[in-house]
C-alpha positions as CSV (number, residue, x, y, z in Angstrom):
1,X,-15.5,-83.3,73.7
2,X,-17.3,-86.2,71.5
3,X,-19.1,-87.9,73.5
4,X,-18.7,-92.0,72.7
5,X,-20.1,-95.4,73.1
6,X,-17.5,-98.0,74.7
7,X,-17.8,-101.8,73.5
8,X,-16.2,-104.1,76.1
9,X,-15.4,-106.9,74.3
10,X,-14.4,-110.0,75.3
11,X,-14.0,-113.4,73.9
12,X,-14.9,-116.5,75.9
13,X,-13.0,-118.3,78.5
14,X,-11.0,-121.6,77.8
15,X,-12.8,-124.5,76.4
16,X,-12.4,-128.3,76.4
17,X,-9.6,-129.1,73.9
18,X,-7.8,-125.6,73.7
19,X,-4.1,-127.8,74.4
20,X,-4.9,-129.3,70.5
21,X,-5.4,-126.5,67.3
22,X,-8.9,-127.2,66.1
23,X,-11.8,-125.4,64.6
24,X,-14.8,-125.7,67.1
25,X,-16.8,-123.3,65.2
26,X,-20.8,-123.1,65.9
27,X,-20.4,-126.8,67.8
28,X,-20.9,-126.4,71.2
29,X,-18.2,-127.2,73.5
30,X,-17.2,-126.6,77.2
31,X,-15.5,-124.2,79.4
32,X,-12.7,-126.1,81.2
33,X,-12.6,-124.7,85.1
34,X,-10.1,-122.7,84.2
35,X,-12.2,-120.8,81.2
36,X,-14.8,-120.0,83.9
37,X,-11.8,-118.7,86.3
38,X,-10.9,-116.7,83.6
39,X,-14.7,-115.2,83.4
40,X,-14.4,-114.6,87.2
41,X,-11.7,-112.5,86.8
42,X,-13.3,-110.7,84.0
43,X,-15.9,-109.7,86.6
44,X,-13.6,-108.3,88.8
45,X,-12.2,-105.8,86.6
46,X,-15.3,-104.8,84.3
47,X,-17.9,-104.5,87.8
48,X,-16.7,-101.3,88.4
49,X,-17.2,-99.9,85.2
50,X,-20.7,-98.1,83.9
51,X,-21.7,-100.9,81.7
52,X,-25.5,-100.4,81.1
53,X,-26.2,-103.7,78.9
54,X,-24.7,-107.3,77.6
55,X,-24.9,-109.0,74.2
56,X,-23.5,-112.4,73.9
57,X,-22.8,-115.4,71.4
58,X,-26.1,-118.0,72.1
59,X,-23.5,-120.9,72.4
60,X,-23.0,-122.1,76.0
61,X,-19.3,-120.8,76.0
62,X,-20.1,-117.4,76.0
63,X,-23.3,-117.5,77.3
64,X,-21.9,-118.9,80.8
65,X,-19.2,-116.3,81.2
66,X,-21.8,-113.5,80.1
67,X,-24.5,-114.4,82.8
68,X,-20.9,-114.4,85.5
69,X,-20.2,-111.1,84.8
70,X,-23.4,-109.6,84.1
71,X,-25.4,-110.8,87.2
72,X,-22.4,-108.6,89.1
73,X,-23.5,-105.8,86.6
74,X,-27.1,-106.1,87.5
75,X,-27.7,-107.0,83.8
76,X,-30.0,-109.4,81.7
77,X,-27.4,-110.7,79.0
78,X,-29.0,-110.4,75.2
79,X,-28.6,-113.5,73.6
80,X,-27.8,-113.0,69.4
81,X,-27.3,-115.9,67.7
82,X,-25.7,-113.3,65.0
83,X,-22.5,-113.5,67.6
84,X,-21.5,-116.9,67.1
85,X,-18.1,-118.2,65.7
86,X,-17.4,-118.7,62.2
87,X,-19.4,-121.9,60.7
88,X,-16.5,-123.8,59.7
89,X,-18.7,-126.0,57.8
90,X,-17.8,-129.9,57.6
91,X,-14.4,-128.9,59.7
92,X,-16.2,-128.2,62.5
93,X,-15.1,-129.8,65.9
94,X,-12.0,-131.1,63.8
95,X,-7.9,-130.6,64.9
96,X,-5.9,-128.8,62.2
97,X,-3.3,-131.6,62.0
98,X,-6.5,-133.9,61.1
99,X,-7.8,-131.3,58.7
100,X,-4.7,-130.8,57.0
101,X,-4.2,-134.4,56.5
102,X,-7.7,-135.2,55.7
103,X,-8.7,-132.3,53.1
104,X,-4.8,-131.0,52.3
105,X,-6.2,-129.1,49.4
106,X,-9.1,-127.7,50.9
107,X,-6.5,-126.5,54.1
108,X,-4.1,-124.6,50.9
109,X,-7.0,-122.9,49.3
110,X,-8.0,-121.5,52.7
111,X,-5.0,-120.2,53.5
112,X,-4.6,-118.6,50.1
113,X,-7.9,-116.9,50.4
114,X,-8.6,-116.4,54.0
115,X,-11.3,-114.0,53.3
116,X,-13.6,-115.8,50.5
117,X,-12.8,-119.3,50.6
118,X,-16.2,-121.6,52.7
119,X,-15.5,-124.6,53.7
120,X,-18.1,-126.9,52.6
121,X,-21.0,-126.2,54.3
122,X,-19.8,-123.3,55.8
123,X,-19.1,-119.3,55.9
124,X,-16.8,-117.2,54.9
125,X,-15.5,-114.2,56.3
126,X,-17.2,-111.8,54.6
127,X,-20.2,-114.4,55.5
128,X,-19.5,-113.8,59.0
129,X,-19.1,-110.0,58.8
130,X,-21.9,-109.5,56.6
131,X,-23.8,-111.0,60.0
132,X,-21.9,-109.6,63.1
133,X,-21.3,-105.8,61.5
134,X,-25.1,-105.0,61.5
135,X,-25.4,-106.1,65.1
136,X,-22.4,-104.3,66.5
137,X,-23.4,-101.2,64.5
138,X,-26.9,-101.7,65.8
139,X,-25.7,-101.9,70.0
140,X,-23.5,-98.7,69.5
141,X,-26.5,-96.6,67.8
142,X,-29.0,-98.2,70.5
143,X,-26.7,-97.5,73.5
144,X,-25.4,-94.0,72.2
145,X,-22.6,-92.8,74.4
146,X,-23.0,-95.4,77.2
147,X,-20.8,-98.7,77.9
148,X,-21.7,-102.2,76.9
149,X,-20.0,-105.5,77.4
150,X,-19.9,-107.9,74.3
151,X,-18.8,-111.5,74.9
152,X,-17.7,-113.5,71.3
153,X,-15.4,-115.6,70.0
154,X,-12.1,-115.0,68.6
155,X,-13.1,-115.0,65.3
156,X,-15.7,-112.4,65.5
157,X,-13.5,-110.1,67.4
158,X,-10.8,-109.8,65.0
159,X,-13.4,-108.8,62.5
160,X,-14.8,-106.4,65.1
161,X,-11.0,-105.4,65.6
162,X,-10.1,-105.1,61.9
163,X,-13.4,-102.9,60.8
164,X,-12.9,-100.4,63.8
165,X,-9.2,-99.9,62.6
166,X,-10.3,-100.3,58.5
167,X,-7.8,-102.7,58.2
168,X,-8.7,-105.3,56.1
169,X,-10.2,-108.9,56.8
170,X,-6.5,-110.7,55.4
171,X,-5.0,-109.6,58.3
172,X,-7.4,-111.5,60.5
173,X,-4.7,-113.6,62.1
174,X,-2.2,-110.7,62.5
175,X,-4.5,-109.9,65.6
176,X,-4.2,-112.5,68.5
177,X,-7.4,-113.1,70.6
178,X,-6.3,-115.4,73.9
179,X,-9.0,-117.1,76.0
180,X,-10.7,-114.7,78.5
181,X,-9.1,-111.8,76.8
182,X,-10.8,-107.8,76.9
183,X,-10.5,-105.5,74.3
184,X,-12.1,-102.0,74.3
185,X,-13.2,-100.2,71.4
186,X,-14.5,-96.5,71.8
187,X,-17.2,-95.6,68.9
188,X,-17.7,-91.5,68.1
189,X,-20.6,-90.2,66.7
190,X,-18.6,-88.9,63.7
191,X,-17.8,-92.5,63.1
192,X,-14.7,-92.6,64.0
193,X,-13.5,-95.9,66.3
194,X,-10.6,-96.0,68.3
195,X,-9.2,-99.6,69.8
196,X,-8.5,-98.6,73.6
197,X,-7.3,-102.1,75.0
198,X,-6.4,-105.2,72.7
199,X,-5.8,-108.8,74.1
200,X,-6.0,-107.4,77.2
């Protein structure tokens, strides 16, 4: 059998101003009570598991829910600023509804190219891949054929998502991340990754 590394990976519990569409990017906003429920329950089903080490997002929305379930774990979480959301430049913190009537033509040339367009003052996609790949690729050959817990954002784990699967980074949004959500990704030493669990 090929022996494999598991990634755990979740995204972050509900934040402050989840019932409005907005780009919160690298600001740093809230968990709402129910966002740290959500982490609670998280801990519950991953504290049975074999999970030798946690990497999280240094923004406090991830970095809350990974210190919940890793003191069950027994674990120190690794901080990595490399883990953090898309910077959505001078849209950060902003509703889409104001974005779209605020910069219109900025909010159509994103949407026609999803994968190179920056926002002013911002990243890209292949921006944020080019930062999160290395990491991810760096915690599988560390933690060779043991089980770690990853806790991101959306954003970075439909990248995550897409490269396991070599799909390509267009179809960012044809993958659907939810608050609190697990998703398992097996790695093989032949380089083959397999998505286990998505949205779960």
């Amino acid at each position: 059998m090929t022996s494999h590394t598991r990634i755990y990976l979740v995204r972050h519990g509900q934040v402050v101003g989840f019932d409005q569409p907005r780009y919160n990017g690298q600001t740093d906003v809230a968990l709402t009570d129910y966002g740290i429920f959500q982490y609670q329950q998280l801990k519950e089903r991953l504290i049975s598991k074999q999970i030798s080490a946690c990497y999280t997002s240094d923004l406090t929305r991830c970095v809350t829910g990974a210190a919940i379930i890793s003191d069950a774990l027994g674990l120190k979480p690794v901080q990595r600023s490399e883990l953090r959301e898309l910077n959505i430049g001078i849209w950060e913190g902003m509703a889409w509804d104001e974005i779209k009537s605020i910069y219109p033509e900025g909010w159509q040339a994103r949407l026609e190219d999803l994968v190179n367009y920056r926002v002013p003052k911002g990243e890209s996609l292949n921006d944020v891949e080019a930062r999160v790949m290395p990491v991810i690729n760096e915690v599988v050959e560390k933690h060779s054929g043991k089980e770690v817990l990853i806790v991101a954002h959306g954003g970075v784990n439909r990248i995550v998502l897409l490269n396991a699967i070599n799909a390509p980074l267009a179809g960012m949004f044809n993958i659907e991340q939810s608050y609190g959500c697990l998703n398992i990704i097996d790695y093989y030493t032949d380089g083959r990754a397999t998505v286990k669990l998505l949205n779960g």
